[in-house]
C-alpha positions as CSV (number, residue, x, y, z in Angstrom):
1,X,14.0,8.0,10.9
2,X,11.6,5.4,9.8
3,X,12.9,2.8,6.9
4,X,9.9,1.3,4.8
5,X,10.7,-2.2,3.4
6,X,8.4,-3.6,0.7
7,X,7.8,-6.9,-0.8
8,X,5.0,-8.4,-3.3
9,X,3.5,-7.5,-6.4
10,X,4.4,-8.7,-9.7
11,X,2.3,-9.4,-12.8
12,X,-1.2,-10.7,-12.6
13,X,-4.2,-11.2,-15.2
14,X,-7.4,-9.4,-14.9
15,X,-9.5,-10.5,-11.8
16,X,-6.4,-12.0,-10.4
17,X,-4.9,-11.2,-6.7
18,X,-1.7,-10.1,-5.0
19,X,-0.7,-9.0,-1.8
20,X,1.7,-5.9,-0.5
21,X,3.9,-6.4,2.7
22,X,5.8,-3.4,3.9
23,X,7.4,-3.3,7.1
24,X,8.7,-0.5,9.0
25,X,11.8,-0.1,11.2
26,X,14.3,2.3,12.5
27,X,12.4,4.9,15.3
28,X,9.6,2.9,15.9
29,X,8.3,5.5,17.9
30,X,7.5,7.5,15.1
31,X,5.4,4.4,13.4
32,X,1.9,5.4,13.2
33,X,-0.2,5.3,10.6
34,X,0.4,3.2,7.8
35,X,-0.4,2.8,4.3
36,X,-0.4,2.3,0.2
37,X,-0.4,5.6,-2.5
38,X,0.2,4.5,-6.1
39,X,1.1,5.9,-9.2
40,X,0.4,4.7,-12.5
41,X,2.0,5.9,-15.9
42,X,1.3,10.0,-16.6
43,X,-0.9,10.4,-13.3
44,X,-0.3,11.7,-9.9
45,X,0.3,9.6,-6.7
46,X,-3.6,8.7,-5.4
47,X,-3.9,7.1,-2.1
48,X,-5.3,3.7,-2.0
49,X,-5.8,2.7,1.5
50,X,-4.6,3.3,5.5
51,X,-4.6,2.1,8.6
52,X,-4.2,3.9,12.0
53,X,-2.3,1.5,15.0
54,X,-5.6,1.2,16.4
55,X,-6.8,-0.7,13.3
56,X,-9.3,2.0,11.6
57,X,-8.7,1.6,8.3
58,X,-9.3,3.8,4.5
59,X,-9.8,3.3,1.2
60,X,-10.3,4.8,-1.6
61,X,-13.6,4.4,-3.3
62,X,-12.4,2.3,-6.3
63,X,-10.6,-0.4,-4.3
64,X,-13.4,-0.8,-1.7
65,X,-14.9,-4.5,-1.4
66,X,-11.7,-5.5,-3.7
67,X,-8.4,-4.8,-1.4
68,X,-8.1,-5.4,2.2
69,X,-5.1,-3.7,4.6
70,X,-4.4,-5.3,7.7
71,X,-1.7,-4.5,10.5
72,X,0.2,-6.2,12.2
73,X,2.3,-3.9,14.7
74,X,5.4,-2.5,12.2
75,X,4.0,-4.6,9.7
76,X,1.3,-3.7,6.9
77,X,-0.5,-5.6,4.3
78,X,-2.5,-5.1,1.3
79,X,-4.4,-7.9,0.1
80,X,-6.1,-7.4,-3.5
81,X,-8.3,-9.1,-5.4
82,X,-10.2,-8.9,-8.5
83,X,-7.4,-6.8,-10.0
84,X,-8.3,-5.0,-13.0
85,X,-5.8,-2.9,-15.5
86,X,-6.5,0.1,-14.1
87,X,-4.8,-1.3,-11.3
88,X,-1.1,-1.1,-12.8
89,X,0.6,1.4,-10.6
90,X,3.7,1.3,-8.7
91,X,2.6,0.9,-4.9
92,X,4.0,2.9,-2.4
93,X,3.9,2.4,1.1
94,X,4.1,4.9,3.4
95,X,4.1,5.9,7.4
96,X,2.8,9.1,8.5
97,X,3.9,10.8,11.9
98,X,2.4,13.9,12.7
99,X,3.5,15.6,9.5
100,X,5.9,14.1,7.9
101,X,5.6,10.9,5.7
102,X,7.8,8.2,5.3
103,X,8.3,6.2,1.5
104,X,8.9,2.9,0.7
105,X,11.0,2.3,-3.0
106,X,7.9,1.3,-4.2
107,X,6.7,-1.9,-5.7
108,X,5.4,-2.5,-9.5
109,X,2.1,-4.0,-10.0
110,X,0.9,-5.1,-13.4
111,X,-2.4,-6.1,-14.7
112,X,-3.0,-7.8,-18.1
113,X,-6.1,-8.1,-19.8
């Protein structure tokens, strides 16, 4: 089993930043790719970014040139900036291994206008 622990996130105001940490333990051999999903009120869990352990990294088109995922071994980051509302979601981070995914509690992140 892989255990996904998550810190960061909070409330900001529009064209604010936060950062996402999430760090992974337990079988580290099953540690591989790592990443952020979110889900904001009434909609379906959309990924947001990834990272493979080689450092090749995802994201989804609306986030590009605003957040930035890094990796450091177990550890993952999501650094975002110029957050708008459409931003409030709870962030998930997750581990993928082959075919199964790993979840994080998830972290809430507000955006006022």
């Amino acid at each position: 089993q892989v255990q996904l622990m998550e810190s960061g996130g909070g409330l900001v105001q529009a064209g604010g930043s936060l950062s996402l940490t999430c760090t992974a333990s337990g079988n580290i051999l099953r540690i591989s790719v790592m990443g952020w999903y979110r889900q904001a009120p009434g909609k379906q869990r959309e990924l947001v970014a990834f990272i493979t352990k080689s450092g090749t990294s995802f994201y989804q088109d609306s986030v590009k040139g605003r957040f930035t995922i890094s990796r450091d071994k177990n550890t993952v980051y999501l650094q975002m900036s110029s957050l708008n509302p459409e931003d409030t979601a709870v962030y998930y981070c997750y581990n993928q291994y082959f075919d199964t995914n790993y979840w994080g509690q998830g972290t809430q992140v507000t955006v006022s206008s």
